[in-house]
C-alpha positions in Angstrom: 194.8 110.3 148.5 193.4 109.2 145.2 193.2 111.8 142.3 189.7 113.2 140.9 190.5 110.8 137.8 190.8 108.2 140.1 187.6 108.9 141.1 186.0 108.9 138.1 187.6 105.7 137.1 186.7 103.8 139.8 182.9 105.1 139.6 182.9 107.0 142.6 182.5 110.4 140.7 180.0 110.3 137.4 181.7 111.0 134.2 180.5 110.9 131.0 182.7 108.1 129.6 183.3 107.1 126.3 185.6 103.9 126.2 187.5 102.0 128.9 190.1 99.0 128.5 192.1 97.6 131.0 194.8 100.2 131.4 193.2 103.7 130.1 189.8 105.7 130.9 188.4 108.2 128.0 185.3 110.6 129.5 184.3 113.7 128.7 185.5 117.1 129.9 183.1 118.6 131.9 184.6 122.5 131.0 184.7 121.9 127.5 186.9 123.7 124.8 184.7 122.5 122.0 181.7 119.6 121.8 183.6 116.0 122.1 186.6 117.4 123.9 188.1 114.8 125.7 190.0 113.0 128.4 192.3 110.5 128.4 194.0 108.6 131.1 195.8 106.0 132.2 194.0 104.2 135.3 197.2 104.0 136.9 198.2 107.5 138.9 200.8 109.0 137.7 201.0 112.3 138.3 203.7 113.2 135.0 203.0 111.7 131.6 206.7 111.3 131.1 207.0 109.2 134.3 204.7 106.7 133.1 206.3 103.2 132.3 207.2 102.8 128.4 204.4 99.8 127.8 201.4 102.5 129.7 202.9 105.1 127.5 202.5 103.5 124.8 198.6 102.2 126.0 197.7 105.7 126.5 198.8 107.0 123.0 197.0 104.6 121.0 194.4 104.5 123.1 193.9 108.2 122.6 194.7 107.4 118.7 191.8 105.6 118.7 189.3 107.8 120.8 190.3 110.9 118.5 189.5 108.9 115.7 186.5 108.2 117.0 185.9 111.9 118.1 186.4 112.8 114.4 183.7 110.7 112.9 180.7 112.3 115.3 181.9 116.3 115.6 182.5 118.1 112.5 185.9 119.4 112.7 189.3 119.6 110.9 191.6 117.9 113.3 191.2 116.8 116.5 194.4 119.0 118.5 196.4 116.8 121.2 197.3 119.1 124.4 199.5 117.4 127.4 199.2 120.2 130.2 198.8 118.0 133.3 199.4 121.5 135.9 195.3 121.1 137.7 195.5 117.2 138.6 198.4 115.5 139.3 196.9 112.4 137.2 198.6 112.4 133.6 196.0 112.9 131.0 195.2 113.9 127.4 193.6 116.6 126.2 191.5 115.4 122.8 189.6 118.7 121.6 188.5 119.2 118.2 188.9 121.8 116.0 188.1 124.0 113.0 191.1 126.6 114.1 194.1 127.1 115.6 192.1 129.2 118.6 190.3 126.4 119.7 193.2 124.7 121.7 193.1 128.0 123.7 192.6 126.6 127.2 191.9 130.8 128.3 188.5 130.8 125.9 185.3 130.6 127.6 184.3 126.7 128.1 181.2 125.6 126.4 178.0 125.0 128.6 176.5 121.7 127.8 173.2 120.2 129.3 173.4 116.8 131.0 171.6 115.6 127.6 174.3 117.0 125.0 177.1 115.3 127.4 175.4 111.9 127.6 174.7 112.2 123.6 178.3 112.9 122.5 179.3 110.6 124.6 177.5 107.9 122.9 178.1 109.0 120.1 181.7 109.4 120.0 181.5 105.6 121.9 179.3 104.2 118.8 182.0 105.4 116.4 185.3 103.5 117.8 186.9 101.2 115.9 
């Protein structure tokens, strides 16, 4: 049974997406940490990021390189904090989340409401500033 990513990459759930190439997906999360937190995955299931083949590894990390750059030039932040959890889907994925302190990578904090609006804007955003 396909994961929700799977889903979401293959259109059957709406995301919020921000960039696409031929092996990875970057969209939104939904239950944001911060604004422009988001996720990164590999189109091909795989449940544990260590399982996936060295040359989709590799796809996925600079992919996610470039997306957090990306983040980073639209939401004013410090960093933008990397978490690999991967425990509530069994679809490997990044977490890209920015922040301004070490607290905001604290996946027990309240999530930020957003409107359908603010997601669809930071997406574009965050899409208009990839390199």
């Amino acid at each position: 049974m396909a994961t929700v990513f799977t889903k979401i990459i293959n259109g059957e759930i709406p995301s919020y997406k921000v960039a696409e190439n031929d092996y990875c997906y970057a969209f939104l999360d939904i239950s944001p940490l911060e604004k422009g937190h988001t996720l990164v995955v590999p189109k091909q299931e795989v449940d544990y990021i260590f399982d996936l083949d060295d040359r989709l590894f590799t796809e996925l990390q600079l992919f996610s390189k470039r997306i957090a750059k990306a983040i980073k030039k639209t939401i004013p932040c410090e960093k933008i904090g990397v978490a690999v959890i991967g425990l509530e889907v069994p679809h490997a994925h990044i977490h890209l989340v920015p922040l301004r302190e070490v607290g905001d990578l604290d996946f027990k904090r309240p999530k930020k409401e957003l409107t359908n609006e603010e997601f669809k804007t930071i997406a574009a955003d965050i899409a208009k500033n990839l390199q």
